[in-house]
C-alpha positions as CSV (number, residue, x, y, z in Angstrom):
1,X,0.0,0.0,0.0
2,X,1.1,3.5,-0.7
3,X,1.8,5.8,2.4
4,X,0.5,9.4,2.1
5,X,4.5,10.7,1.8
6,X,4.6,9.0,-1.3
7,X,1.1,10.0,-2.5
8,X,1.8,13.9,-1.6
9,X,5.0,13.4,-3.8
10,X,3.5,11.9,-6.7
11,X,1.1,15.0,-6.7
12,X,4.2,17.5,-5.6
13,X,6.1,16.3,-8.8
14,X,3.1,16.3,-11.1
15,X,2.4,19.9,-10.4
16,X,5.7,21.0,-11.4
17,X,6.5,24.2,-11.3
18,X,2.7,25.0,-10.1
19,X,3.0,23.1,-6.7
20,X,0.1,22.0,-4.6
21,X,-1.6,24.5,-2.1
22,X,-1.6,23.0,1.3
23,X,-5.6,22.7,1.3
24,X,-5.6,20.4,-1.5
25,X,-2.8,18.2,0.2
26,X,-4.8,18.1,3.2
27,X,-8.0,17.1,1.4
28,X,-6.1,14.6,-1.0
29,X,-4.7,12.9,2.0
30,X,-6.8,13.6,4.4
31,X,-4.2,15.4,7.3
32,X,-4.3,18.4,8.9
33,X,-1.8,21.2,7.7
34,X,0.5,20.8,10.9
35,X,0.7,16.9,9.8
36,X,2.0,17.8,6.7
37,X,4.3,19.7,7.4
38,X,5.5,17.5,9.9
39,X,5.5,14.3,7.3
40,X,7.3,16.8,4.5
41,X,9.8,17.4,6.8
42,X,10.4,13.2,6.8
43,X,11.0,13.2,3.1
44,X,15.3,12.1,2.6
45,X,16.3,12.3,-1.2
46,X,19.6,12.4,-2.6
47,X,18.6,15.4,-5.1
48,X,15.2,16.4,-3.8
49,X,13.6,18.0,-1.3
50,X,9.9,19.1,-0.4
51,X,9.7,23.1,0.6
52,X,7.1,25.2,1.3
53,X,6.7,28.6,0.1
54,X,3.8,30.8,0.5
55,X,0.6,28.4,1.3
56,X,1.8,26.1,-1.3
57,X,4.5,23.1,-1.8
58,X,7.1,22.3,-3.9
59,X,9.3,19.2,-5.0
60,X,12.4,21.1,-5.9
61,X,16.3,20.3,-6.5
62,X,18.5,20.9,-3.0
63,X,21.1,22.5,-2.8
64,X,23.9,19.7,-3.3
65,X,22.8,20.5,-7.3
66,X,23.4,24.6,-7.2
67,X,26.1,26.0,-8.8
């Protein structure tokens, strides 16, 4: 069975450059906005990493790949 880290980064990286606002995460997966936040912060990827800006998140590139 999928876990809902893996569902909210299936949706994070088919959004793109659009992201997901937190409301629609929470009613995807069914957690509060504190629980997300708290289960993004659990996500470990070699290149990746989940961030929040504004009310919405993003799977982006971390740092190790910057210039």
């Amino acid at each position: 069975m999928v876990d809902k880290l893996e569902i909210i980064t299936g949706l994070l990286y088919a959004a793109g450059d659009e992201g997901v606002d937190e409301s629609t995460l929470c009613e995807v997966v069914q957690l509060t906005p504190v629980q997300i936040s708290d289960m993004t912060r659990k996500f470990h990827h070699s290149v990746l990493e989940i961030r929040k800006l504004g009310d919405s998140y993003f799977l982006m590139a971390n740092d190790s790949l910057t210039p």
